[in-house]
N, C-alpha and C positions, 0 to 999 in steps of 0.2 A: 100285450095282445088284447084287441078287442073281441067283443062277443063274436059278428063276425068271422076273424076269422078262426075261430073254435067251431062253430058250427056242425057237425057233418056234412051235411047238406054244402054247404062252401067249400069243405076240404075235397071231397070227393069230385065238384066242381071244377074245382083247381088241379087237379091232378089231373082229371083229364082233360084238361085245355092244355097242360104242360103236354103229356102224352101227343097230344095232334100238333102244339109247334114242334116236335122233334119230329115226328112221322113227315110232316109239310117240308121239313126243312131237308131230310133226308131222299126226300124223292124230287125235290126240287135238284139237290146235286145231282142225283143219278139223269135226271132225265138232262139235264147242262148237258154232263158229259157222254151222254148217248149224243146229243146234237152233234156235240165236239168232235167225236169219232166219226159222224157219219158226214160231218166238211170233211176231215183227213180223209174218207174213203171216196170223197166224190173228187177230190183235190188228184190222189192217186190211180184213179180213171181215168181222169182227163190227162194225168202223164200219157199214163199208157196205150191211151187210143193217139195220142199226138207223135209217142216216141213208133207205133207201130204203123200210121197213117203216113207219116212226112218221113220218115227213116231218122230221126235227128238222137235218135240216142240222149247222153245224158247233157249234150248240151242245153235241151228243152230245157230240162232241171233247171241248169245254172241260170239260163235267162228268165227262169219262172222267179226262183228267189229272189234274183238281185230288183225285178220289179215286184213283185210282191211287198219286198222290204221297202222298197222306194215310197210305194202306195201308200204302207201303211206303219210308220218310222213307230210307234209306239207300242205297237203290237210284236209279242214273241210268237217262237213258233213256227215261222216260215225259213229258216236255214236251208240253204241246200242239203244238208244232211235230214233236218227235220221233211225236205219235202220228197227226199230219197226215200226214209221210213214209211211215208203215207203213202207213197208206189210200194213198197212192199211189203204192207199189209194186206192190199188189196191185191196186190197177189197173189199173194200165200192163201187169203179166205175167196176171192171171188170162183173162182171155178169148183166151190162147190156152194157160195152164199150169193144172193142177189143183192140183199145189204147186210150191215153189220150184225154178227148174229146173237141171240140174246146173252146170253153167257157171257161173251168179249165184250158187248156194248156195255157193261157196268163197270169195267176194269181199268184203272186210269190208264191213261196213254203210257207213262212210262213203266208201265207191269207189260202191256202191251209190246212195247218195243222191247223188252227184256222176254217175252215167249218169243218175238222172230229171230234174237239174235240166238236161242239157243234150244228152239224144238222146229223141227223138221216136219213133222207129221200133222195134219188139223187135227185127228182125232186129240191127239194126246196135246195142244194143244186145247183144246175144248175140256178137253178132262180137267187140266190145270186152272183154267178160268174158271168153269165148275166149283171146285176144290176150291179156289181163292176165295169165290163170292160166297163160300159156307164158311168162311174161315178156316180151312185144313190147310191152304198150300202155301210153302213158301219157294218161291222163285230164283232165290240163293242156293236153293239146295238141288235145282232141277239140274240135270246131267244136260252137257253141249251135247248137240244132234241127238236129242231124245227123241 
């Protein structure tokens, strides 16, 4: 070790520089995956003003992925199952959310699709995303049609 870094004056330094790359680096992902969620939510609007505007059902869907995919061969993410999800998230939250709302916008997608496959209710969804982002909930243990 050199003088340096013995210091106080440098440890203390150091430590909090360490301290702000994890805080940067952790709001950096969050704020990614808030993006993330809100293309899925604007992706699942556009189903649903298309499937309710043209009457085309889940054909729309199918023709949405197989170009989607076409577009963009490297990218995941656009399945017709994945683009089924993103209609119904926006389901399930917009008639009571404008966009994605803060609690769900921190939750990766696939915790996400795991509250639509198996909570009914926004509130108690909300609770559960709630409860995730504190660290209490675990989603394996949520009851189907909770």
């Amino acid at each position: 070790m050199n003088v340096i870094s013995i210091h106080a004056d440098y440890r203390l330094a150091l430590a909090e520089i360490k301290q702000r790359i994890q805080t940067t680096q952790t709001r950096a992902v969050l704020a990614a995956n808030y993006e993330l969620l809100s293309l899925y939510w604007y992706i699942g609007q556009k189903i649903v003003t298309l499937q309710q505007a043209q009457d085309w059902g889940g054909a729309v869907v199918e023709q949405m992925a197989a170009d989607l995919q076409a577009e963009n061969p490297g990218i995941q993410g656009f399945s017709r199952t994945s683009l089924f999800a993103m209609r119904q998230f926006y389901l399930f939250l917009s008639p009571r959310f404008e966009v994605v709302p803060q609690p769900v916008g921190q939750l990766p997608w696939g915790h996400i699709c795991t509250i639509l496959g198996k909570i009914k209710e926004v509130d108690v969804a909300l609770f559960y995303a709630a409860a995730k982002q504190n660290g209490g909930a675990d989603f394996k243990s949520v009851p189907r049609d909770h």
